[in-house]
C-alpha positions in Angstrom: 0.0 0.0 0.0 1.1 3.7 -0.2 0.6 5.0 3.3 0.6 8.4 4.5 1.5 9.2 7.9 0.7 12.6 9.0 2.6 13.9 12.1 6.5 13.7 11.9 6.7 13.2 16.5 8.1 9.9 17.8 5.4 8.2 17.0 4.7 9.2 13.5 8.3 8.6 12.7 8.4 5.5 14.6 5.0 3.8 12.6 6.6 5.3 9.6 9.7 3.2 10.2 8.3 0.0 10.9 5.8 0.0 7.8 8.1 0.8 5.5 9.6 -2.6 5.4 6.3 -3.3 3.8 4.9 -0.8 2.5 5.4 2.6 0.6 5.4 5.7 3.2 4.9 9.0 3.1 5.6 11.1 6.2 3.9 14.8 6.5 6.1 16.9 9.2 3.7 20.5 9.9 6.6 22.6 9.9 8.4 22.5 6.8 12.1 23.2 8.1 11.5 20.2 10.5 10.8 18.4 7.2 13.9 19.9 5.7 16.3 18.6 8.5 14.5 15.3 8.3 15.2 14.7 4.5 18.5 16.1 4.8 20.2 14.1 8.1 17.1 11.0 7.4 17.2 11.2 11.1 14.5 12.6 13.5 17.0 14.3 15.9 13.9 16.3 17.7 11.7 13.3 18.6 13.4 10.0 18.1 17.4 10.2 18.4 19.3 7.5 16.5 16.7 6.1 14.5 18.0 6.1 10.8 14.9 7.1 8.1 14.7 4.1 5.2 15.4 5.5 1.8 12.0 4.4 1.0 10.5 7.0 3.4 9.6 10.1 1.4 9.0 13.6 3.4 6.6 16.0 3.0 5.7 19.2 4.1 2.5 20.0 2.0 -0.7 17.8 3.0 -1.6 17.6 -0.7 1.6 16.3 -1.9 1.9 13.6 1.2 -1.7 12.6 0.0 -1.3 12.2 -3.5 -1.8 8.7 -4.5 -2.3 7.5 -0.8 -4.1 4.5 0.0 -4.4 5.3 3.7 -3.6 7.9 5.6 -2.4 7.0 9.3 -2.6 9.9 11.2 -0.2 10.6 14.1 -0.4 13.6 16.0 -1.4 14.7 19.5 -5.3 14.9 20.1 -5.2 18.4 20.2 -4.2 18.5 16.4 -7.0 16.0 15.1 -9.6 18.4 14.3 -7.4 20.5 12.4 -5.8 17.3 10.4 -9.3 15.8 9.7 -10.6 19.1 8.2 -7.6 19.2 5.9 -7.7 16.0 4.6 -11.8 16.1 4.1 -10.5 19.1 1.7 -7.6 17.3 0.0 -9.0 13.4 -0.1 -12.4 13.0 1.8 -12.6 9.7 0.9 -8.9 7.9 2.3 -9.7 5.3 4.8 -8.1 6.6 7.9 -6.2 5.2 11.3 -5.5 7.3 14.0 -3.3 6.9 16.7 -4.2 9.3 18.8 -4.7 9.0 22.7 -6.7 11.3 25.2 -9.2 14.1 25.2 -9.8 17.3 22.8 -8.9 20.4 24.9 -11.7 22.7 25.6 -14.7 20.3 24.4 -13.7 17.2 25.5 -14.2 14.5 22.7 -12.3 11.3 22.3 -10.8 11.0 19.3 -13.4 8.7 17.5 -16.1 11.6 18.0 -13.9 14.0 16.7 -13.5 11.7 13.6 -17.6 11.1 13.2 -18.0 15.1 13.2 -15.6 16.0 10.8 -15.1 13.4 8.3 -18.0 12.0 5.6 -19.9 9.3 7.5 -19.3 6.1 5.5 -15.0 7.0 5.8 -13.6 3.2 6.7 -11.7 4.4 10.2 -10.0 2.7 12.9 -8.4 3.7 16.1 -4.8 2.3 16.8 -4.0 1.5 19.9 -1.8 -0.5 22.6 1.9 -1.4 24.9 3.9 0.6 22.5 6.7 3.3 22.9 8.1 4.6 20.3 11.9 4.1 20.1 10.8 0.5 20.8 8.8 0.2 17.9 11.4 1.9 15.4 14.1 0.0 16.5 12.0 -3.5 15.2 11.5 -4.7 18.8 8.4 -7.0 19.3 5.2 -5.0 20.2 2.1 -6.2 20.0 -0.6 -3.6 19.0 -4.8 -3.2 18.3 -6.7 -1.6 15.6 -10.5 -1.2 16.6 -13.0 0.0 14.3 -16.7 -0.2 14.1 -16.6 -1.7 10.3 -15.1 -4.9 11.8 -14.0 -6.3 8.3 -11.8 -2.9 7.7 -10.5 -3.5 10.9 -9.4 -7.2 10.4 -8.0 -5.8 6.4 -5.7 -3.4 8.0 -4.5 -5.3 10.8 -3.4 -8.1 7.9 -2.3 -5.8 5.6 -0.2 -3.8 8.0 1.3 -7.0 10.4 4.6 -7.7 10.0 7.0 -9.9 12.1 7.8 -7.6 14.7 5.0 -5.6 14.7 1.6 -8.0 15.6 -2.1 -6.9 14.8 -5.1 -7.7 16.6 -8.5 -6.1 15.6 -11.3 -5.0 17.7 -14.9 -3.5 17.5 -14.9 -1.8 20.5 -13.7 1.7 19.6 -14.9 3.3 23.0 -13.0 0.7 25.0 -9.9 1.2 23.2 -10.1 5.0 23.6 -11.0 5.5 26.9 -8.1 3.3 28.4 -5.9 4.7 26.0 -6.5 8.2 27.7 -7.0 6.8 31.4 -4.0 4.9 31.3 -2.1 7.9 30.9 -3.8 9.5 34.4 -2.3 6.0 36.0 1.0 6.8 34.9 1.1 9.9 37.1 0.0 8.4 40.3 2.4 5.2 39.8 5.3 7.7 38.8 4.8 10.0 42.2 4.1 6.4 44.0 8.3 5.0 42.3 9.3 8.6 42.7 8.7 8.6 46.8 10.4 5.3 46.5 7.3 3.1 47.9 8.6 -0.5 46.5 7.3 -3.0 44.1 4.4 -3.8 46.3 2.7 -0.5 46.3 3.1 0.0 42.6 1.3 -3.3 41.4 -1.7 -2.4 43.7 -1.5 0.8 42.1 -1.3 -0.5 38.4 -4.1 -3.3 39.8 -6.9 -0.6 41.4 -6.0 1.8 38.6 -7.2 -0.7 35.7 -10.3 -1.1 37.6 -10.9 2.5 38.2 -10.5 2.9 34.3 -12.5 -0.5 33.8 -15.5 0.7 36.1 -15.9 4.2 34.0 -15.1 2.5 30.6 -17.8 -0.1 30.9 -20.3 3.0 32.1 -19.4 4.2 29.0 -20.0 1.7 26.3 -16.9 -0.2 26.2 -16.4 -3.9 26.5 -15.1 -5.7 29.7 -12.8 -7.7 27.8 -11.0 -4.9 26.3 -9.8 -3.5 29.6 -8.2 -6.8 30.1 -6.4 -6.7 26.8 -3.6 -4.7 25.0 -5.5 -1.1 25.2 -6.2 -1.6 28.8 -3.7 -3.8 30.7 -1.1 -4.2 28.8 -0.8 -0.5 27.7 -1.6 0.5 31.2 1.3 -1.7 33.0 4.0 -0.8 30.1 2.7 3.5 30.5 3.3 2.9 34.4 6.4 0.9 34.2 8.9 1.7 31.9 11.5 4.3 31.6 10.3 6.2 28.4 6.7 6.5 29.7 6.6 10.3 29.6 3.3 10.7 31.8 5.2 8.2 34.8 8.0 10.6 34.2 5.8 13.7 35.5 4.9 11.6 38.2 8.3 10.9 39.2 9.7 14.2 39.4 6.1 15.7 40.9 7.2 13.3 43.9 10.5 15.2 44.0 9.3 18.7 44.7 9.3 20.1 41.1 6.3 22.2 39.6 4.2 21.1 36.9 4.9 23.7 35.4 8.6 23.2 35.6 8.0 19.9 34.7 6.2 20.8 31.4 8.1 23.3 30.8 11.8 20.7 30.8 9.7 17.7 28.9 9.3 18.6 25.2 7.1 16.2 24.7 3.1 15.9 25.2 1.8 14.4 28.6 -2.0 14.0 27.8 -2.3 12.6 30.9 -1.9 16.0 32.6 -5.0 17.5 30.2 -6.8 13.7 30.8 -6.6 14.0 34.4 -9.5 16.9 34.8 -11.7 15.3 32.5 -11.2 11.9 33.6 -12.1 13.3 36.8 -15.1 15.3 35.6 -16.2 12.2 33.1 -16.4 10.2 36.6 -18.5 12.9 38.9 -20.9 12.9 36.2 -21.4 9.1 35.7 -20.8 8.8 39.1 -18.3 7.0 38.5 -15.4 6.1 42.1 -12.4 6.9 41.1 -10.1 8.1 43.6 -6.8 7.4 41.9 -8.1 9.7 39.6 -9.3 12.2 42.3 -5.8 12.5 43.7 -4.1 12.8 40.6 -5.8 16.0 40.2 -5.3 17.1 43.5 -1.2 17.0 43.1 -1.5 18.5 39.6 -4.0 21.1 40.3 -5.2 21.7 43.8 -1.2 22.4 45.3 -2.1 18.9 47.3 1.4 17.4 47.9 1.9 13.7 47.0 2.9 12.6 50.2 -0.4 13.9 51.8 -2.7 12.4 48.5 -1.0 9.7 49.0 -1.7 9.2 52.8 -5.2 10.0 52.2 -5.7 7.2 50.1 -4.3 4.8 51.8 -6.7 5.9 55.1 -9.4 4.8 52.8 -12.0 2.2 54.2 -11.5 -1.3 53.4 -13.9 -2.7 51.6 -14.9 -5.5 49.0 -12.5 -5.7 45.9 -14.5 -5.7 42.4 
């Protein structure tokens, strides 16, 4: 296929990478002097250091021209940068199928990604969301990862994930779009708590009841919501959940870690370079929850360190002095 990947990041570059041993790939960078250093060093020294580009990866910094001839357009770019994506390509080809890969909440009115999709592209666009354990440098250096592509047509689902499976990069397919999503943007609030919980140096013990009562805490709201038991239990909700809270590239555990050693957020923002949408998904998780009335105290305390000036040490007490009570 000839595949368009718009959003030149880590993980643009990354999926770029990995399909083009199969595939023909165009990669769309916004800024067209990032796309100039890209074609001239083929390295993405901004967002993914000491990955080499494939000669067979073209770069482009006009939509149009990254479009042309296309047969799917993966698009991989912060949430907050959908909208503006979708609208554009409704303009230049209305009619690609489309994947995105991104994860977490629309600033300011709060969609998911799969309902920004349904209100600005033509209703019968094949789509899929792509999801699951997956970081970045991982991905592009041919490692093993494991990943899920859900989508409501489940026959376009099940064409992509065999046309786009390769030997180190697995496929499974899904119809539960609304599963997928919302632990793709809760596990991200789960980071944070387990990064403050390593960062105050807790132990093993305390994080895996953390990871444990956070994947029910996103289980009990996702299920309230539409998605499917079983998904929480699979790559979008486990397994992206204990490889976001665990490992050393996770950036939202990384704001968790250095929230536990005294820094601002806004320091900590301010140093990352990167996106943390579980900062933004942490107040409307939280607000998602009070509506549905949805328990979610994980959650709750999360927003209390990042917003309410609560310390971690005192969230943390407080959460512990919780009641016992029967585990669901």
């Amino acid at each position: 296929m000839n595949i368009c990947v718009l959003g030149a990041g880590a993980w643009g570059t990354a999926l770029a990478v990995a399909c083009s041993q199969r595939h023909a790939i165009r990669l769309w960078a916004r800024d067209p002097a990032h796309a100039r250093a890209l074609e001239g060093s083929r390295t993405n020294a901004r967002y993914l250091t000491g990955i080499e580009l494939p000669e067979g990866i073209r770069i482009e910094s006009d939509i149009r021209v990254c479009l042309a001839q296309a047969d799917l357009v993966v698009i991989a770019a912060p949430t907050s940068a959908l909208r503006e994506i979708l609208r554009n390509l409704a303009l230049a080809a209305p009619s690609l199928p489309v994947i995105w890969a991104c994860k977490g909440f629309e600033r300011e009115s709060a969609c998911l990604p799969h309902e920004i999709v349904a209100a600005e592209m033509v209703a019968d666009t094949p789509c899929a969301v792509l999801s699951g354990p997956s970081f970045a440098l991982e991905v592009a250096r041919g490692q093993p990862t494991a990943l899920v592509l859900a989508s409501r047509d489940a026959d376009f689902a099940r064409r992509m994930a065999l046309a786009l499976h390769q030997a180190t990069l697995r496929f499974y397919y899904s119809e539960d779009v609304v599963g997928v999503e919302i632990a793709a943007a809760i596990k991200n609030v789960m980071a944070i708590a387990t990064g403050i919980c390593d960062g105050m140096g807790l132990g093993m013990n305390a994080r895996a009841a953390l990871i444990t009562r956070g994947l029910a805490e996103i289980a009990r709201l996702g299920t309230r919501l539409g998605g499917r038991p079983e998904t929480f239990m699979g790559l979008a909700g486990a397994g992206d959940l204990i490889l976001t809270c665990t490992g050393d590239l996770s950036r939202n555990r990384n704001v968790g870690l250095r929230l536990a050693r005294g820094e601002s957020l806004e320091q900590i923002l301010g140093k990352l370079g990167h996106v943390a949408e579980g900062v933004h998904s942490a107040r409307e998780v939280q607000r998602i929850a009070v509506r549905q009335g949805v328990e979610m105290p994980i959650t709750q305390a999360v927003c209390e360190v990042l917003f309410e000036g609560k310390t971690a040490a005192l969230a943390l007490r407080e959460l512990l002095a919780r009641d016992p009570k029967l585990e669901s």
